[in-house]
C-alpha positions in Angstrom: -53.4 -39.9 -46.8 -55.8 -37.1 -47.7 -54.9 -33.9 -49.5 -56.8 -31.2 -51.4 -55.3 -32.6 -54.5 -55.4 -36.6 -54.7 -56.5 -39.3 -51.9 -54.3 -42.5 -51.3 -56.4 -45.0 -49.3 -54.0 -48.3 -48.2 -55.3 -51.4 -48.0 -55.9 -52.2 -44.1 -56.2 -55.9 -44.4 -53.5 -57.9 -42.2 -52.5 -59.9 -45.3 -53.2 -57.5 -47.9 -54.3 -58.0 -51.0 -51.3 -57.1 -54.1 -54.0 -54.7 -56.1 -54.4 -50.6 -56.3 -57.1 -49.2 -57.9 -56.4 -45.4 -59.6 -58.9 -42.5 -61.0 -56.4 -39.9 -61.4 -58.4 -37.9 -63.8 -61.8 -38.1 -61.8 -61.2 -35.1 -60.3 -63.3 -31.6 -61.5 -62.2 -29.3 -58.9 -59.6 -26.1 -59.6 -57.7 -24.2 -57.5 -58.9 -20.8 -57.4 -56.0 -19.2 -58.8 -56.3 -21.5 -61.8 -60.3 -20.9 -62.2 -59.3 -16.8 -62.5 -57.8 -17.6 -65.6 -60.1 -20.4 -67.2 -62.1 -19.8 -70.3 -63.5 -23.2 -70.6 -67.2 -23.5 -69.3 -67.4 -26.1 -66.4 -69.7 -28.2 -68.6 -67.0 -28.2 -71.5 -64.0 -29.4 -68.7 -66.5 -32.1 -67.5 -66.5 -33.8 -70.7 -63.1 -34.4 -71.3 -62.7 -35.6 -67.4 -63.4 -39.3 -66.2 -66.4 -39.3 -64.0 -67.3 -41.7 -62.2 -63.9 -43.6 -62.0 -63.4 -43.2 -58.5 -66.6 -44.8 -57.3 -65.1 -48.5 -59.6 -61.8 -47.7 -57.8 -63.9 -49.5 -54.9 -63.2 -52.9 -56.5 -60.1 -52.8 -54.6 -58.8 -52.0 -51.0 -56.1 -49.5 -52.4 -57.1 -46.6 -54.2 -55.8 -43.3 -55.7 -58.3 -41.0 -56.4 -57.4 -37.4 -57.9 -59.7 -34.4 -56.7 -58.5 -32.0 -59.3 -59.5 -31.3 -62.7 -57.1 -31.9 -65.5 -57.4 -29.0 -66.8 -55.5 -27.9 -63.7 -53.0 -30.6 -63.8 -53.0 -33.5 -66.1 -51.3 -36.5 -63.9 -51.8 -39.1 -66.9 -49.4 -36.8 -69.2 -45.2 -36.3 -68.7 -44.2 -33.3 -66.7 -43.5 -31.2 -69.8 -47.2 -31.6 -70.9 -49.2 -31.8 -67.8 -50.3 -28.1 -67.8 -52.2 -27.9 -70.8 -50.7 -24.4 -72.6 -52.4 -24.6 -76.2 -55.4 -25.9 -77.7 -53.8 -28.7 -79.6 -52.6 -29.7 -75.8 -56.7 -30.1 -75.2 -58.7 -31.7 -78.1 -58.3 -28.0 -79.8 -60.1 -26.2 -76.6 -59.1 -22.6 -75.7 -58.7 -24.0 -72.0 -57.4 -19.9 -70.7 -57.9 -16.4 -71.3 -54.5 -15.7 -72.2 -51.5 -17.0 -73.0 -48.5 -17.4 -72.1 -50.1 -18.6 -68.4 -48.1 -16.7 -65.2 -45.7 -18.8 -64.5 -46.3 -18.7 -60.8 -49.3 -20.9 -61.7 -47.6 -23.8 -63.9 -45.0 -23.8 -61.0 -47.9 -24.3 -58.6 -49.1 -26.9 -60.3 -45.8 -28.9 -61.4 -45.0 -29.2 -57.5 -48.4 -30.9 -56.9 -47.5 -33.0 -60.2 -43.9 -33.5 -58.4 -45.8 -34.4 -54.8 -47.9 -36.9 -56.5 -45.5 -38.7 -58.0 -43.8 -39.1 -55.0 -46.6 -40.1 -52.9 -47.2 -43.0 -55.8 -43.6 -43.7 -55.8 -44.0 -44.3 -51.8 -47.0 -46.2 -52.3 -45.7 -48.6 -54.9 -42.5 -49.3 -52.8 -44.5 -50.6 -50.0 -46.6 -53.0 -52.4 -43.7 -54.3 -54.2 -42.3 -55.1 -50.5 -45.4 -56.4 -49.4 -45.9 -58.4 -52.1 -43.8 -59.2 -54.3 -45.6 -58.5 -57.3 -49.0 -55.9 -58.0 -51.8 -55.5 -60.4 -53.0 -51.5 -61.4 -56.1 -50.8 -62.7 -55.8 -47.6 -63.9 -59.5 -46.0 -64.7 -60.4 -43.3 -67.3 -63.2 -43.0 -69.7 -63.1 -41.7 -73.4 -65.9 -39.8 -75.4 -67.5 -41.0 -78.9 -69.6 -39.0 -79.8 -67.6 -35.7 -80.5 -69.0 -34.4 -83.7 -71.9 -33.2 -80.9 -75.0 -34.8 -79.7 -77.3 -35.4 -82.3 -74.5 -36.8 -84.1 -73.6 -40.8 -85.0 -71.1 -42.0 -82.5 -67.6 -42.7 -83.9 -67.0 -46.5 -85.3 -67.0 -49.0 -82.7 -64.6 -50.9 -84.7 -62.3 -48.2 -83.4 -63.9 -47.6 -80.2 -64.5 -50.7 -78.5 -66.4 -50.1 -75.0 -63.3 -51.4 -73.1 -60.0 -50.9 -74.3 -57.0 -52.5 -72.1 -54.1 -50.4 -72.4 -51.2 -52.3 -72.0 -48.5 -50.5 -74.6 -46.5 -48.9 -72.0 -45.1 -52.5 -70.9 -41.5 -53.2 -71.3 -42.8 -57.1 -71.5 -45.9 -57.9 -72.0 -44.8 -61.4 -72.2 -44.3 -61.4 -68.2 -47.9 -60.5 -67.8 -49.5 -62.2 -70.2 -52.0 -64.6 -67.8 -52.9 -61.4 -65.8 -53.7 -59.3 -68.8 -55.3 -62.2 -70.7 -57.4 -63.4 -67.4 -58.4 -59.3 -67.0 -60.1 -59.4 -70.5 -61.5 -62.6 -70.6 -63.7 -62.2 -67.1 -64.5 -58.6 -68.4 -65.8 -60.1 -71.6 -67.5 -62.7 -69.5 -69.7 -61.0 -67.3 -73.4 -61.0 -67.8 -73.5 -57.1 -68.9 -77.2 -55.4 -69.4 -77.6 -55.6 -72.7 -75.3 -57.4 -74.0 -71.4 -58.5 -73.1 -68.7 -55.7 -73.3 -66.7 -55.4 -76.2 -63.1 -55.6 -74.7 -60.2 -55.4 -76.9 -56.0 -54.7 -76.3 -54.7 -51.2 -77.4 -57.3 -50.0 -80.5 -57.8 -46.8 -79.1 -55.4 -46.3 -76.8 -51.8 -48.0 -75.2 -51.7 -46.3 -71.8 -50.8 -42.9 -70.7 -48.1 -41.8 -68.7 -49.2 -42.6 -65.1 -49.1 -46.1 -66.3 -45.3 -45.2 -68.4 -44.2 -43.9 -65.0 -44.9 -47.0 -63.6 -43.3 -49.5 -65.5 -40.5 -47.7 -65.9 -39.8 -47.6 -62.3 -41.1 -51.1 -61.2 -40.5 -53.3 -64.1 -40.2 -56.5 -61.9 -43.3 -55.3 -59.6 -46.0 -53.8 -61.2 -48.4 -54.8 -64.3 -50.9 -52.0 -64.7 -53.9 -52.6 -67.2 -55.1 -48.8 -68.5 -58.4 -49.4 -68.5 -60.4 -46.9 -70.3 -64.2 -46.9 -71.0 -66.1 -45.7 -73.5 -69.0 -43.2 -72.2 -71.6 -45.4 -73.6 -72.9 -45.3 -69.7 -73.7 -42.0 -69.6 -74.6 -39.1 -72.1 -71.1 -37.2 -72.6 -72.7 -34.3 -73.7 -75.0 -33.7 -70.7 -72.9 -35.7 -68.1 -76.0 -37.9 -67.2 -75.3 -41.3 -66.1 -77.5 -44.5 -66.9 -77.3 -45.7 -63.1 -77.7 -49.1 -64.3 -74.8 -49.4 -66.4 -72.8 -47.2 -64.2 -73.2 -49.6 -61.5 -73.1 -52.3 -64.0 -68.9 -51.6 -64.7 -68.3 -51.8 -61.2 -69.8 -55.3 -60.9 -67.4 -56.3 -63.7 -64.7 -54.8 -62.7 -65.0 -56.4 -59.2 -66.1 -59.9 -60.6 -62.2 -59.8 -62.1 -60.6 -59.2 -59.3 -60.6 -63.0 -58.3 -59.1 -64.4 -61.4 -56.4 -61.5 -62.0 -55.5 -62.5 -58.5 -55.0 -65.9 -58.9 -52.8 -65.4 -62.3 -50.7 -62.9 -60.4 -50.4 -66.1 -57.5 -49.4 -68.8 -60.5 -46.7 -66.5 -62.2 -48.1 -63.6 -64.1 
């Protein structure tokens, strides 16, 4: 399914494999009634959004991929909150040139948020009755070096590189060998430089595309909120080191195996 919005790609395997991949905040694009009224500088919505995401979302063969900025529509927050209307809503930015927004435009926006969900919703129903049981890995990056870019990064005691998100779990209990088997072939995996630093809910427990989820499968779906750390690009510029940009993919796809086969023995 394609739209202007977000792209669902299913999985066109016979069998099928039981895994979605998901960049919902990849996306950098506005609609053009939305850009009218933006006062953020295109450079100053690109470092708050997760690039790059989409392209690890080829670790699996189901994928949800969002084309718009969230600064248009933030899919990863409740409905309330997904149109950003102060600047304590977005790390203290002025995001718009005035306030209150028409509301023509927030209700433009909510019934993409509302069409989303219910494309997911779709989605999900036909992997839980595929299979039983799925795995989400739900991608976004996070910055560290906000005090600008001549400035130390923030502690990496509280910023690990990975941080698995796993808060918004009902039972953590029932996922245990998939979550534990995520982390330990992420920390395992030859990394340049170094391995990753991957730790359980430091910096963040999972957003609400993740909340949504379990709320609505709790039997079906265990999804691991994956965020990274931008220590593969510069955050400030939005220039990648290809190596360790292609570098996450490879880790992310050499866990795929092993998250598979916990989800096979029980979960």
């Amino acid at each position: 399914m394609k739209t202007e919005h977000w792209r669902i790609e299913r999985d066109p395997g016979a069998d099928g494999v039981p895994l979605v991949a998901a960049a919902i905040h990849d996306g950098h694009d506005v609609r053009a009634d939305v850009a009218d009224h933006l006062a953020l500088a295109d450079d100053a919505r690109l470092r708050e959004e997760d690039p790059f995401t989409a392209l690890w979302t080829r670790v699996a063969p189901t994928r949800v991929v969002g084309y718009r900025s969230r600064f248009e529509l933030d899919l990863n927050r409740p409905r309330e909150k997904a149109v950003y209307r102060t600047p304590e809503d977005a790390w203290g930015l002025t995001v718009w040139k005035e306030s209150p927004l028409p509301q023509a435009l927030v209700e433009a926006s909510l019934r993409d948020y509302d069409a989303f969900y219910a494309d997911v919703r779709t989605l999900f129903e036909e992997m839980a009755e595929r299979h039983g049981r799925f795995v989400v890995y739900d991608l976004h990056t996070y910055n560290h070096r906000r005090d600008g870019p001549d400035a130390a990064p923030a502690d990496p005691e509280a910023n690990p590189q990975v941080n698995v998100g796993t808060g918004t779990m009902g039972d953590r209990a029932r996922w245990a060998a998939v979550i534990d088997r995520f982390m330990g072939d992420l920390r395992a995996f030859p990394f340049p430089g170094g391995r990753l630093d991957v730790r359980e809910n430091v910096k963040f427990q999972g957003g609400n595309f993740a909340r949504w989820t379990h709320e609505n499968f709790p039997e079906s779906a265990c999804v691991l909120s994956v965020e990274f750390k931008k220590f593969f690009m510069d955050e400030w510029t939005g220039e990648p080191d290809r190596t360790s940009v292609d570098a996450v993919g490879a880790a992310l796809a050499a866990t795929v195996p092993g998250v598979l086969e916990a989800l096979r023995e029980g979960g």
